[in-house]
VEXKOL-673352 format. One record per residue: x, y, z of N, C-alpha, C, O in turn. Coordinates in steps of 0.05 Angstrom, whole numbers, plus 5000, padded with zeros to 4 digits. Example, Ala and Ser with C-alpha at 12.3 -4.5 7.8 and 13.67 -1.06 7.14 Angstrom:
BEGIN
@neast 5264 nnorth 4886 nup 5156 caeast 5246 canorth 4910 caup 5156 ceast 5264 cnorth 4934 cup 5156 oeast 5285 onorth 4934 oup 5169
@neast 5257 nnorth 4955 nup 5142 caeast 5273 canorth 4979 caup 5143 ceast 5258 cnorth 5001 cup 5157 oeast 5268 onorth 5023 oup 5161
***
This chain:
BEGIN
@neast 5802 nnorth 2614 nup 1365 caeast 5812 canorth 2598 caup 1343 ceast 5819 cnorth 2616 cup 1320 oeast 5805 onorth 2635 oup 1311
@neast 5840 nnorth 2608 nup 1313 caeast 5849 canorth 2620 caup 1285 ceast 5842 cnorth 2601 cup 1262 oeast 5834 onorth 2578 oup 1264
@neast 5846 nnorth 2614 nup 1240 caeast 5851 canorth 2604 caup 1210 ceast 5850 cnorth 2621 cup 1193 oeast 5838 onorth 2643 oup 1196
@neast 5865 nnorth 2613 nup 1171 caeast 5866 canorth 2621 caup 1146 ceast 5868 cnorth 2600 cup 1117 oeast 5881 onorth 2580 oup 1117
@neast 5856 nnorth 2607 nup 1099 caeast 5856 canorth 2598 caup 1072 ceast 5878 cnorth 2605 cup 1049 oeast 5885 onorth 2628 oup 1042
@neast 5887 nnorth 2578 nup 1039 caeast 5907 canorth 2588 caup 1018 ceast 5899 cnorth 2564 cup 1001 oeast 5887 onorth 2543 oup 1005
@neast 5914 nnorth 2576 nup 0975 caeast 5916 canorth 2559 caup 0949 ceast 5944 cnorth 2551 cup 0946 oeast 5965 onorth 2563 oup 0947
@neast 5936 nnorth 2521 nup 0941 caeast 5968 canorth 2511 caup 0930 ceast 5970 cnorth 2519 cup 0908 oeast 5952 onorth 2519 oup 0891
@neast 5999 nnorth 2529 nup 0903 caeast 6007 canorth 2534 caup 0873 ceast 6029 cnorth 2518 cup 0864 oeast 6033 onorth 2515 oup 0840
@neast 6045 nnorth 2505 nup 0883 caeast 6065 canorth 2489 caup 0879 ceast 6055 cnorth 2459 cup 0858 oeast 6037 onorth 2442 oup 0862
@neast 6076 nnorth 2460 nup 0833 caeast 6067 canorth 2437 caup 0818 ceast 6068 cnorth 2411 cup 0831 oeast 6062 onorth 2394 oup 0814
@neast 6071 nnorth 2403 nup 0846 caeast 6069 canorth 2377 caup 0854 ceast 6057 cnorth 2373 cup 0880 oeast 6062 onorth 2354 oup 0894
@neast 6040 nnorth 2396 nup 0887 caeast 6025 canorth 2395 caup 0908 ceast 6038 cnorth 2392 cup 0938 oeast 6062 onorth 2397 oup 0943
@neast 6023 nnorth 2386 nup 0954 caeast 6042 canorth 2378 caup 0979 ceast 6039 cnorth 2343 cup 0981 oeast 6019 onorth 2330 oup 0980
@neast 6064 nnorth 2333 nup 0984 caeast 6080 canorth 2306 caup 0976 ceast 6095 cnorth 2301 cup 1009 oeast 6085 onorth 2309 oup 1029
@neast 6112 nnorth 2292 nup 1008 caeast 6120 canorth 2278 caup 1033 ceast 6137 cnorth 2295 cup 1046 oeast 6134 onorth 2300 oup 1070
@neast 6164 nnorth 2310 nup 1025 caeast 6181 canorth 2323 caup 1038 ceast 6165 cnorth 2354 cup 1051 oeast 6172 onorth 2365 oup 1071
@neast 6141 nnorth 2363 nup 1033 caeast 6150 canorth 2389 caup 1045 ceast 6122 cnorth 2381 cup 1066 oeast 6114 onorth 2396 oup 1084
@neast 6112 nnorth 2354 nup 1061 caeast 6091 canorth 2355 caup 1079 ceast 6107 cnorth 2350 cup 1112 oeast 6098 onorth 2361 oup 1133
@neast 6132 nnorth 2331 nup 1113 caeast 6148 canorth 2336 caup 1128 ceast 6161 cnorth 2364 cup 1147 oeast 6173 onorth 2365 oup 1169
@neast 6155 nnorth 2381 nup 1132 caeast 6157 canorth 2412 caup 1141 ceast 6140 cnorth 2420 cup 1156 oeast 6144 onorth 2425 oup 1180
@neast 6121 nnorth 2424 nup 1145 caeast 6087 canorth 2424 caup 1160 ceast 6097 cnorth 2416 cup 1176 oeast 6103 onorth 2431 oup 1195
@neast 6105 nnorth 2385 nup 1174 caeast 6095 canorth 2370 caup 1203 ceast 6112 cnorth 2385 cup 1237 oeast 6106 onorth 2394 oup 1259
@neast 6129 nnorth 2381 nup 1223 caeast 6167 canorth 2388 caup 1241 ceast 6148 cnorth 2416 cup 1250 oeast 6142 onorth 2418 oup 1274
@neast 6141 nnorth 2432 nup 1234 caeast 6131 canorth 2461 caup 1242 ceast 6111 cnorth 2461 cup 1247 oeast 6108 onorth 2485 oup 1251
@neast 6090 nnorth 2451 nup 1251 caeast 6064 canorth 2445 caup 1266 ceast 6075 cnorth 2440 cup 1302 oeast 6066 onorth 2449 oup 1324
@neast 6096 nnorth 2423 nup 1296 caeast 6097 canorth 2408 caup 1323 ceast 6115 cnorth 2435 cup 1339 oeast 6114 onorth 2440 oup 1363
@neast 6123 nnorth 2443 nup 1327 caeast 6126 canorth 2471 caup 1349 ceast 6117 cnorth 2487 cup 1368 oeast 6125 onorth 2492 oup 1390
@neast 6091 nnorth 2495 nup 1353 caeast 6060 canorth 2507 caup 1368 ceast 6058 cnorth 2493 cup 1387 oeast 6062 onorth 2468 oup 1387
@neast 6046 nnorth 2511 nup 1414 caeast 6025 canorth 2489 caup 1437 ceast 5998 cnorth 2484 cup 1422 oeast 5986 onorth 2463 oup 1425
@neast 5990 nnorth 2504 nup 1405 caeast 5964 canorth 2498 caup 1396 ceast 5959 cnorth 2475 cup 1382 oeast 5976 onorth 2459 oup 1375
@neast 5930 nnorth 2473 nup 1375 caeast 5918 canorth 2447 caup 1364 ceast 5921 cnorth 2458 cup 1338 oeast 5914 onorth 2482 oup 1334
@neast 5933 nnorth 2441 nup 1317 caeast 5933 canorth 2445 caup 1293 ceast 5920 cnorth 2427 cup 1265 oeast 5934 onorth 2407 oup 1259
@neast 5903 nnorth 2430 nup 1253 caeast 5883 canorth 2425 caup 1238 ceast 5889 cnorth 2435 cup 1211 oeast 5896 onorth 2458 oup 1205
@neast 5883 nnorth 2411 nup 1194 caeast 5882 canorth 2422 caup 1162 ceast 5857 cnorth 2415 cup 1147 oeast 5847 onorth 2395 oup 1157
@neast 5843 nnorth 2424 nup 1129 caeast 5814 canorth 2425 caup 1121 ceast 5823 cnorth 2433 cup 1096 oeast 5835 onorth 2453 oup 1089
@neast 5812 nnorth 2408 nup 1078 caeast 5816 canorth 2402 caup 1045 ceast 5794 cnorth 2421 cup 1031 oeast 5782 onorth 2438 oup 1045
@neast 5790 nnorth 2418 nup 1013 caeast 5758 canorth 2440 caup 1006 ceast 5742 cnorth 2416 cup 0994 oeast 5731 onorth 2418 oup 0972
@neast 5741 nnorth 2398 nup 1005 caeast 5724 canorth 2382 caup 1001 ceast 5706 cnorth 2367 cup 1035 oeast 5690 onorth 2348 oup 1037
@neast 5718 nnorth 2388 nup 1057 caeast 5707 canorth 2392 caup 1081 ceast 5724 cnorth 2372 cup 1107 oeast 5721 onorth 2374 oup 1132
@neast 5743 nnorth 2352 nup 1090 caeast 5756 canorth 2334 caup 1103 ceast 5778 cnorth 2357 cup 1119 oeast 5790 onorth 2374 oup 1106
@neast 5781 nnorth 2351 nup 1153 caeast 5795 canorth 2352 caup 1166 ceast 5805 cnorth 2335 cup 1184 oeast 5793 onorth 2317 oup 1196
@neast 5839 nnorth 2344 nup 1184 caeast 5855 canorth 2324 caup 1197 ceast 5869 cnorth 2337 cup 1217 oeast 5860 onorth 2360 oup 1223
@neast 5892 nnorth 2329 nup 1233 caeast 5911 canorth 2345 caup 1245 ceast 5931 cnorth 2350 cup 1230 oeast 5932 onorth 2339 oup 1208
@neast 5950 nnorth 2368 nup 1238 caeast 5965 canorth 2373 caup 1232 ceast 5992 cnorth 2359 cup 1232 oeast 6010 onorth 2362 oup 1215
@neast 5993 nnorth 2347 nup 1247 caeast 6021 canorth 2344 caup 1264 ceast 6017 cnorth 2317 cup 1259 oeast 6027 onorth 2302 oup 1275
@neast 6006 nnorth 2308 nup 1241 caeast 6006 canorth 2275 caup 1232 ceast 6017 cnorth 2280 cup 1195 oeast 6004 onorth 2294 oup 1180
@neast 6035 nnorth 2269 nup 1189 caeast 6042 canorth 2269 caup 1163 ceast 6029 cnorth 2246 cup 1143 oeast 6029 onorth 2252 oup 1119
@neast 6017 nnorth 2219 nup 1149 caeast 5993 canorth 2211 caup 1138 ceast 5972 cnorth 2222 cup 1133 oeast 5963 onorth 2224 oup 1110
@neast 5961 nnorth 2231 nup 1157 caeast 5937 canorth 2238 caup 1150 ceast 5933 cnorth 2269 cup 1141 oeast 5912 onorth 2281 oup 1137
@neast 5959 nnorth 2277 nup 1139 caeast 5965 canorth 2300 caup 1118 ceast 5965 cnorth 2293 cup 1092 oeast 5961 onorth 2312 oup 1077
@neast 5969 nnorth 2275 nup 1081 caeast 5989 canorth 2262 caup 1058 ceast 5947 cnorth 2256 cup 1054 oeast 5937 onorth 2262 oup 1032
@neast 5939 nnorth 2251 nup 1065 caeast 5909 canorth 2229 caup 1056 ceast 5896 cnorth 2252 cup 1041 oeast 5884 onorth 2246 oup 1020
@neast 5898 nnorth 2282 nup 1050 caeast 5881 canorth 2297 caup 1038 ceast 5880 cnorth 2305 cup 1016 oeast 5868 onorth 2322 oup 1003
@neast 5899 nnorth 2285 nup 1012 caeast 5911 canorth 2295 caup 0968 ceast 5904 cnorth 2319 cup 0962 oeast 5882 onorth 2324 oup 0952
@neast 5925 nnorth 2338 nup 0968 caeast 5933 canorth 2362 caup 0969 ceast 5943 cnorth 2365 cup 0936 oeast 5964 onorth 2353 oup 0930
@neast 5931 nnorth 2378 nup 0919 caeast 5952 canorth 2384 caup 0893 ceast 5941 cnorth 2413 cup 0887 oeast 5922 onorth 2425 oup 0894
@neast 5967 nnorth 2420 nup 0867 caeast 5959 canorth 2439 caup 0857 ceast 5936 cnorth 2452 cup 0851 oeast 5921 onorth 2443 oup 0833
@neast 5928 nnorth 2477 nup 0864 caeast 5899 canorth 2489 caup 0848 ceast 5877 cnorth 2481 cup 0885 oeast 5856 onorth 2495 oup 0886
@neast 5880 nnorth 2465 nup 0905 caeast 5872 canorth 2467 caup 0919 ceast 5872 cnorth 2484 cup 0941 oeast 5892 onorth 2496 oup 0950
@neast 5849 nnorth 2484 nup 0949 caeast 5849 canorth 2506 caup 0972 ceast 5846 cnorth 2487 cup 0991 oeast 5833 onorth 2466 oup 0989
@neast 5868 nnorth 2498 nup 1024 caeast 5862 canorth 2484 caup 1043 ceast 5860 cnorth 2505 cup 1069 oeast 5874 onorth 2526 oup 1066
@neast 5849 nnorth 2503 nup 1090 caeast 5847 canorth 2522 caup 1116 ceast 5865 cnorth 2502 cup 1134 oeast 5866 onorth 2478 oup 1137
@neast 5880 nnorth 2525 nup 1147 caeast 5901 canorth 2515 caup 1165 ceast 5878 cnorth 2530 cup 1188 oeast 5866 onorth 2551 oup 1187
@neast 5879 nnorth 2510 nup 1205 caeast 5858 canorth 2522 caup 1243 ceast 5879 cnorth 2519 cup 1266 oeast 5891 onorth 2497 oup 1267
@neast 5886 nnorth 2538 nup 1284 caeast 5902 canorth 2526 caup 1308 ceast 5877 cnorth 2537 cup 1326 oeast 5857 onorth 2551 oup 1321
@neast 5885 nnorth 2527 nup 1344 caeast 5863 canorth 2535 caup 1376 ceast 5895 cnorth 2535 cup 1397 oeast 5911 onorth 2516 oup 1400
@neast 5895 nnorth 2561 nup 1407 caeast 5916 canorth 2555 caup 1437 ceast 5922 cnorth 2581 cup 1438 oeast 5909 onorth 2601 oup 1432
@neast 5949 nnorth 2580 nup 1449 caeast 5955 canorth 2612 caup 1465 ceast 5964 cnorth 2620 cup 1432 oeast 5953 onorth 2640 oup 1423
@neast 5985 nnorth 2605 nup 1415 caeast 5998 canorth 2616 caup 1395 ceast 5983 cnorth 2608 cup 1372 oeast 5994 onorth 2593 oup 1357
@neast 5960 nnorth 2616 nup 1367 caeast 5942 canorth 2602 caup 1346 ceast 5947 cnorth 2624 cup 1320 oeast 5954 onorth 2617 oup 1298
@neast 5944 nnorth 2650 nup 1327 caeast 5949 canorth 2665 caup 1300 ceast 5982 cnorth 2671 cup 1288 oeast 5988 onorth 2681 oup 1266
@neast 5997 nnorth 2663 nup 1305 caeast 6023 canorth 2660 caup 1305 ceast 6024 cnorth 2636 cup 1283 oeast 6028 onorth 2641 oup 1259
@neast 6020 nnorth 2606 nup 1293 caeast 6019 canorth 2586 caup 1276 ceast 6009 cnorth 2588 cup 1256 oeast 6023 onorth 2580 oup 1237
@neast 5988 nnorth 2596 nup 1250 caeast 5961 canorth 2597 caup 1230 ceast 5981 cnorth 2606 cup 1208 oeast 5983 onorth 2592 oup 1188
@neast 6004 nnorth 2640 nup 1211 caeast 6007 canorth 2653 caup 1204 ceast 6026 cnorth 2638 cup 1181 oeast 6026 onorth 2639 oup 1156
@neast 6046 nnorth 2620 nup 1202 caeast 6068 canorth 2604 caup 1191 ceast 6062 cnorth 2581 cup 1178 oeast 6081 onorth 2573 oup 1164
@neast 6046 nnorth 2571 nup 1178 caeast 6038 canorth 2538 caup 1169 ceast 6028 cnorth 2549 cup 1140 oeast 6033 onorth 2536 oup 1120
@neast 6011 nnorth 2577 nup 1139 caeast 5998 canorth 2587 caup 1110 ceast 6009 cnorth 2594 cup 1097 oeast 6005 onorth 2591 oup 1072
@neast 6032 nnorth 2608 nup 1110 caeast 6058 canorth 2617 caup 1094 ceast 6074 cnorth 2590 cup 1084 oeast 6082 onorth 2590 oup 1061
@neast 6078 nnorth 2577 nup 1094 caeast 6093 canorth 2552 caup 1085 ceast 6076 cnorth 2541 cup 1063 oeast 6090 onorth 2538 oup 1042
@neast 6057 nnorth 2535 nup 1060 caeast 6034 canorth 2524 caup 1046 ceast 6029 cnorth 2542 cup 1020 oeast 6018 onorth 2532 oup 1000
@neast 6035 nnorth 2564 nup 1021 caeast 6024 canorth 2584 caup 1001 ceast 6058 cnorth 2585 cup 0983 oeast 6061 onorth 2593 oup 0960
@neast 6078 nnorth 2575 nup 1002 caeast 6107 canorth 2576 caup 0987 ceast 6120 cnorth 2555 cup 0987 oeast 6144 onorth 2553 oup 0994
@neast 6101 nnorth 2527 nup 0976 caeast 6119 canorth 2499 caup 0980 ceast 6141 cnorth 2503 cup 0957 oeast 6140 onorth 2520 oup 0940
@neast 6153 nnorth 2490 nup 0960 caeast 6182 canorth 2481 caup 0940 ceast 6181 cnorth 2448 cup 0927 oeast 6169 onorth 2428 oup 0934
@neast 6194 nnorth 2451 nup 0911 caeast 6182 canorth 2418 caup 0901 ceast 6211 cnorth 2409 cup 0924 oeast 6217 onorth 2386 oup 0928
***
């Protein structure tokens, strides 16, 4: 299993469109992909609700986890996306 931790810096946090991104790019991976709020709540990835539930804003930290053959591959990309949302 992989993961990594990042901080949102984007002012409007993650919202629908770029949580839309995630999603589209989660579903790429064979691996299992997981997001973890810092308040200990984890979801999947590859669900844009229950992305959207973890009220993601500015100033939060969240851990991206994959489990599979391409887990540090994913991990790598989903953190990078996350650490560079766009409004």
């Amino acid at each position: 299993m992989a993961n990594k931790t990042v901080e949102i810096t984007n002012e409007t946090g993650l919202h629908t469109r770029p949580g839309n991104e995630f999603v589209s790019l989660a579903k790429t991976f064979s691996s299992q992909i997981e997001v973890e709020n810092q308040d200990g709540k984890r979801v999947k990835g590859t669900s844009l609700l229950k992305l959207l539930s973890l009220g993601i804003k500015k100033g939060t930290k969240v851990t991206v986890y994959a489990e599979g053959e391409d887990a540090e591959q994913a991990v790598e990309q989903l953190a990078n996306l996350l650490e560079n949302l766009k409004d």
